[in-house]
C-alpha positions in Angstrom: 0.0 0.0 0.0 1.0 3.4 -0.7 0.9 6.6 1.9 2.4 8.9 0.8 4.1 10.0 -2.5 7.7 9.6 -3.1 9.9 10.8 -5.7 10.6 7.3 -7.4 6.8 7.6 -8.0 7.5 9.5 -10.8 9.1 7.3 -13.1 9.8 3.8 -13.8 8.5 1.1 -11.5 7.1 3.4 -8.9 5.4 5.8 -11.0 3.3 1.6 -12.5 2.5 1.1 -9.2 1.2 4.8 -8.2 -1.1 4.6 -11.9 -2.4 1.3 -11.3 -3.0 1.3 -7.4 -3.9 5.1 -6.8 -4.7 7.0 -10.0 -6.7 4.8 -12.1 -9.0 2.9 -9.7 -10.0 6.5 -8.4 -11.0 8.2 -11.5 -12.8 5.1 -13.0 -10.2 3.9 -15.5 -9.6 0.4 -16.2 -6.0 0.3 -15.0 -6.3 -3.2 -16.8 -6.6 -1.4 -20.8 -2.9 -0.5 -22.3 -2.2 2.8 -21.7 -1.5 4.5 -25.4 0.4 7.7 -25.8 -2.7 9.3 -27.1 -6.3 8.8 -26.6 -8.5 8.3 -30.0 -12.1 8.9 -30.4 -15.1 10.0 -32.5 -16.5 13.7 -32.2 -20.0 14.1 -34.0 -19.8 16.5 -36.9 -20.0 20.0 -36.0 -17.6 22.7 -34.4 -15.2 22.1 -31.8 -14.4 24.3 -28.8 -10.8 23.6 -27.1 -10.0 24.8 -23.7 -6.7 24.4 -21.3 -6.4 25.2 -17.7 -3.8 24.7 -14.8 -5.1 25.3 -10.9 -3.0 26.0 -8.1 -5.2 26.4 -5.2 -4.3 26.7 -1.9 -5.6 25.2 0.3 -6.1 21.8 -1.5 -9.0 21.6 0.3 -11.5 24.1 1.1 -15.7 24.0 2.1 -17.4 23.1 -1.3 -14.4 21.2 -2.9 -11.4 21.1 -3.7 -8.4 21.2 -6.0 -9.8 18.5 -8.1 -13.3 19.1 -8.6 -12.4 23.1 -9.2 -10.0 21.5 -12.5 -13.6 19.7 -13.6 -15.1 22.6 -13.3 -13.2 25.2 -14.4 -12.5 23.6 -17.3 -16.3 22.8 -18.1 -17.1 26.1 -17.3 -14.4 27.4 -20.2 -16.2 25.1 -22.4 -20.0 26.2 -22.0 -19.0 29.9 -21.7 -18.7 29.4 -25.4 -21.6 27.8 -25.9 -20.5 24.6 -26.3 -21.5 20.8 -24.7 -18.7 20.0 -22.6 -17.2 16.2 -24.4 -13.9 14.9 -22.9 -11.4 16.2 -20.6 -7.4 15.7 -19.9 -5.9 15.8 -16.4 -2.1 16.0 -15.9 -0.8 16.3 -12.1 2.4 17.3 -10.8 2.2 15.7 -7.3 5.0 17.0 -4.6 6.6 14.5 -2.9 5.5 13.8 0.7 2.2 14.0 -0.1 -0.2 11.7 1.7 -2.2 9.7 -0.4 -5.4 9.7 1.4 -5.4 13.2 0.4 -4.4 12.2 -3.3 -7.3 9.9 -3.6 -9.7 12.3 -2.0 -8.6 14.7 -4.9 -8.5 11.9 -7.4 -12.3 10.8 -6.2 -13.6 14.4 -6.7 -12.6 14.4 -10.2 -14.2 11.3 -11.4 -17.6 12.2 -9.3 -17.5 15.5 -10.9 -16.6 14.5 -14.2 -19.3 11.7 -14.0 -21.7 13.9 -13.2 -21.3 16.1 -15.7 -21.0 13.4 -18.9 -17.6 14.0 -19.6 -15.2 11.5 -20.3 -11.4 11.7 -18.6 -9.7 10.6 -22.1 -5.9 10.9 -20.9 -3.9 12.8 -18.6 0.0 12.4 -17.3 1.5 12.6 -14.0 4.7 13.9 -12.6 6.5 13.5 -8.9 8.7 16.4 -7.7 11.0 17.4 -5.2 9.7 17.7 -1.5 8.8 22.0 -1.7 8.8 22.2 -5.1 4.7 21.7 -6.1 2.5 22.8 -2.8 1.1 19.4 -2.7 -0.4 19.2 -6.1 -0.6 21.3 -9.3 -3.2 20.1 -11.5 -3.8 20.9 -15.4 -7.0 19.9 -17.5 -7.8 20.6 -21.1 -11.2 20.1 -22.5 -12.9 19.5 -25.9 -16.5 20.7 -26.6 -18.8 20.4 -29.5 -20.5 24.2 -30.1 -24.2 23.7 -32.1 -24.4 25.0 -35.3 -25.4 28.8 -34.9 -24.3 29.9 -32.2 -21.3 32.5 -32.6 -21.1 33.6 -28.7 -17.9 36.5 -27.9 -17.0 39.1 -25.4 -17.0 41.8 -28.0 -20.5 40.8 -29.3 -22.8 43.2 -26.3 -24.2 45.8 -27.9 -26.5 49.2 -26.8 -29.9 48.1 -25.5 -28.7 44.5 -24.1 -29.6 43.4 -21.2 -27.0 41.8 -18.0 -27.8 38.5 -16.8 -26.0 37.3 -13.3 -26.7 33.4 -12.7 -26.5 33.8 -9.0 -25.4 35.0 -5.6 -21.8 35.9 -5.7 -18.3 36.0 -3.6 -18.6 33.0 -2.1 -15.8 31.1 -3.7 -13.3 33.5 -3.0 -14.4 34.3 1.1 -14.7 30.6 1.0 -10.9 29.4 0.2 -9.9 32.6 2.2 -12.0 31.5 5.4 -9.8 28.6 5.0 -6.5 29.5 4.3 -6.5 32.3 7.1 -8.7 30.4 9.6 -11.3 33.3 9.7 -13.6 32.3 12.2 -16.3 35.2 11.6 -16.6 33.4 7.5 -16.4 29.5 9.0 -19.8 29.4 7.4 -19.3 30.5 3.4 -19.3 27.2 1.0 -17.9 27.8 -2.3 -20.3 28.0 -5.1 -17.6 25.6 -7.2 -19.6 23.8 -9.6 -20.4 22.8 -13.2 -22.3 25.5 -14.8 -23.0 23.8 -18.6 -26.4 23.0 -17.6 -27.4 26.4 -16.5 -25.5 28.0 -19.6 -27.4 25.4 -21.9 -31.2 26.3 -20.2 -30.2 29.8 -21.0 -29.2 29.5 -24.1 -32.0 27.7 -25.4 -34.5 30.6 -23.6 -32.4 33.2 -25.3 -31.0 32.2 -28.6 -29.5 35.5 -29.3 -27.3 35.6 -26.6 -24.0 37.9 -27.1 -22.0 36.5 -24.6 -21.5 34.7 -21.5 -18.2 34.5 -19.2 -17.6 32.9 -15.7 -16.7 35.8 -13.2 -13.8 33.5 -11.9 -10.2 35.8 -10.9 -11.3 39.2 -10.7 -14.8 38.2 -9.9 -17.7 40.1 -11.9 -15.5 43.5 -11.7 -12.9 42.2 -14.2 -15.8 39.8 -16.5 -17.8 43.0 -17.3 -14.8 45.4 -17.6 -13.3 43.0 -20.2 -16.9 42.9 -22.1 -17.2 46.1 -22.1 -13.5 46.9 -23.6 -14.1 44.2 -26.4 -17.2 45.7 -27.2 -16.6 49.1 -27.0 -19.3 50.1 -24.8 -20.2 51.2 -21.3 -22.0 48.6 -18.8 -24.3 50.1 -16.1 -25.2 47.9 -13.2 -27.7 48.4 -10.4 -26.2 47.5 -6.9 -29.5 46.8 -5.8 -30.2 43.9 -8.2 -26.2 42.0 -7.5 -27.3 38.9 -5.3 -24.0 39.5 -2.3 -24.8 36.6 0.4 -25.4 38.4 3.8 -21.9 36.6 4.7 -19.8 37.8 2.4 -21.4 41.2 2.8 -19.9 40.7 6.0 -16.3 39.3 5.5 -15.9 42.1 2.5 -16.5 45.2 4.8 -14.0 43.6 7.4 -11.2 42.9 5.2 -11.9 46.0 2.8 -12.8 44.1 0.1 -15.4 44.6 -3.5 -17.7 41.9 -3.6 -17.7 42.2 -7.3 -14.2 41.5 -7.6 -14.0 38.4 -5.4 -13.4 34.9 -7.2 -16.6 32.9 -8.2 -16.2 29.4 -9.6 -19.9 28.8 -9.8 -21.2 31.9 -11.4 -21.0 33.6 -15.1 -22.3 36.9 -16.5 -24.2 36.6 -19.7 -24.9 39.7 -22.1 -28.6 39.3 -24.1 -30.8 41.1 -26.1 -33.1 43.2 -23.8 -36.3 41.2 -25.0 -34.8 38.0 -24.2 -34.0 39.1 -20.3 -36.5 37.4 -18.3 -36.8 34.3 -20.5 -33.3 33.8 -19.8 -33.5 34.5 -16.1 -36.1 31.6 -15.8 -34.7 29.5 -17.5 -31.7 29.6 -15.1 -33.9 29.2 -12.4 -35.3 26.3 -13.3 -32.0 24.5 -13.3 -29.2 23.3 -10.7 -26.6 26.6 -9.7 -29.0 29.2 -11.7 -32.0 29.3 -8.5 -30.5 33.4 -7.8 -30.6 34.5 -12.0 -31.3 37.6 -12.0 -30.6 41.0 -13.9 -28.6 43.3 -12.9 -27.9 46.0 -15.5 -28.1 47.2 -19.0 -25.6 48.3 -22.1 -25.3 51.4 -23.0 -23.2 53.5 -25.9 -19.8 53.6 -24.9 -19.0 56.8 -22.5 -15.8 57.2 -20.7 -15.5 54.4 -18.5 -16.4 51.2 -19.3 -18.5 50.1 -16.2 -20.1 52.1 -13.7 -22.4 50.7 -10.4 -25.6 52.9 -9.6 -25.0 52.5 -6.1 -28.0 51.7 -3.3 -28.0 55.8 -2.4 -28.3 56.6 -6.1 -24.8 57.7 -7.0 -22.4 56.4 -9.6 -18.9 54.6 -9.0 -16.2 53.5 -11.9 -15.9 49.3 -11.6 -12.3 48.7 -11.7 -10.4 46.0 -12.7 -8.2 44.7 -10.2 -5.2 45.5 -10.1 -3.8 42.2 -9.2 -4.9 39.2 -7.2 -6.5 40.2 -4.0 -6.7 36.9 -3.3 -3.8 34.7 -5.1 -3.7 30.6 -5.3 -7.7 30.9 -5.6 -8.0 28.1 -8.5 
């Protein structure tokens, strides 16, 4: 039995026993089948959408997942921002040595559950063993492939005057989540993340909205930096209500302690989508109706470009820029 990872199991003799007595068995893949240098398989005609991803998370495990359901999920996410139906996915792991495997297989188990669950097939992957202090426990990369229905032509610079914001739910619990965590903030022991496969709820809205401009998961830089990066690749100005943004009490909370803007704190569960006006509501039920779109709502409008790009009516009736981040505010949060 293995406990914990050493650095012969990266090559060689040790890194056979650590595929066939760890890896495979705990993301469902019959250790038993030869393993080729490259997986082939049959995509049904249509266009392709091709997404890659790396997560570095600390820590490894935080309320509502961890490192290897966020790869899943990010990389699903990348997948049905562009409108496509999430296919097959790749995993590669760099895996620090020391680790304990309990915690590997945990990891391991989250990534077949999540990737089960979401109909995606885990086609190949690779893994690597490095020196004790050289990986944080485990870096994990995915890349995914998607098959996009035939007319449907989704991009950030597509939002145009008139459209209409869509939110698919509350938001900032991701990043007070892995913070609570990693700092042992007692006053936010309670925030879950909202990690989570969103290619349902982009596919329900979708359908209720087939003129949809675009759609992009407010993950690093939260909402702030997702609408700041429409609205520069459209060349217009985004106006949001602060009234209508769904903050959870909690995070409402944990963001005036620590000084922080809710709309630029890390989601993993939650995307912005830009549709035409008439569409709005259709597209808001839609979400509703499905798992991880209950809080859909709109929050603002596009309007011809001014001189910034995104401004917040605030709840006393004034006007604020939306930034960008300058940096991380939170690093290591996927």
């Amino acid at each position: 039995m293995i406990d914990t990872i050493l650095l012969n199991h990266g090559s060689g003799r040790g890194l056979d026993e650590l595929l066939h007595t760890v890896i495979l068995p705990e993301i469902g893949i019959d250790s038993a089948a030869p393993l080729e240098d490259a997986a082939v398989f049959t995509l049904p005609q249509g266009r392709c959408a091709f997404t890659t991803d790396s997560f570095v998370i600390r820590p490894l495990e935080f309320p509502g997942g961890d490192i290897g359901k966020l790869s899943v999920c990010g990389t699903i996410n990348d997948l049905a921002m562009v409108g496509a139906t999430p296919h097959s996915i790749s995993v590669a792991m760099i895996i620090e040595e020391g680790l304990d495997v309990a915690l590997l297989r945990r990891i391991l188990r989250s990534i077949r559950h999540e990737s089960k669950a979401a109909g995606v097939s885990i086609q190949c992957g690779d893994t690597k063993v490095v020196d004790r202090g050289k990986a944080d426990g485990i870096f994990i990369a995915t890349s995914g492939i998607g098959i996009v229905p035939p007319g449907r032509n989704l991009s950030v610079a597509n939002a145009g005057s008139g459209d209409a914001v869509v939110l698919s739910g509350p938001i900032g619990l991701h990043g007070i989540a892995v913070l609570s965590a990693r700092e042992g903030l007692n006053f936010a022991s309670t925030v879950v993340s909202d990690c989570a496969s969103l290619h349902r709820c982009a596919e329900a809205l979708l359908r209720a909205s087939p003129h949809t401009r675009t759609m992009r998961d407010a993950t690093r830089g939260g909402c702030a930096a997702v609408l700041n990066e429409i609205a520069e690749a459209s060349g217009v100005t985004i106006m949001v209500c602060e009234n209508a943004i769904p903050v959870p009490p909690e995070v409402v909370g944990a963001c005036s302690y620590l000084g922080l803007d809710p709309l630029q704190v890390a989601n993993e569960g939650r995307f912005v989508a830009i549709v035409p006006a008439e569409e709005a509501e259709a597209a808001v039920t839609a979400c509703r109706t499905v798992e991880h779109g209950g809080g859909a709502c709109i929050i603002g409008t596009v309007e011809p470009r001014g001189r910034v790009a995104v401004l917040l009516e605030t709840a006393i009736g004034s006007r604020r820029v939306v930034d960008v981040p300058s940096g991380d505010l939170l690093p290591r949060i996927c």
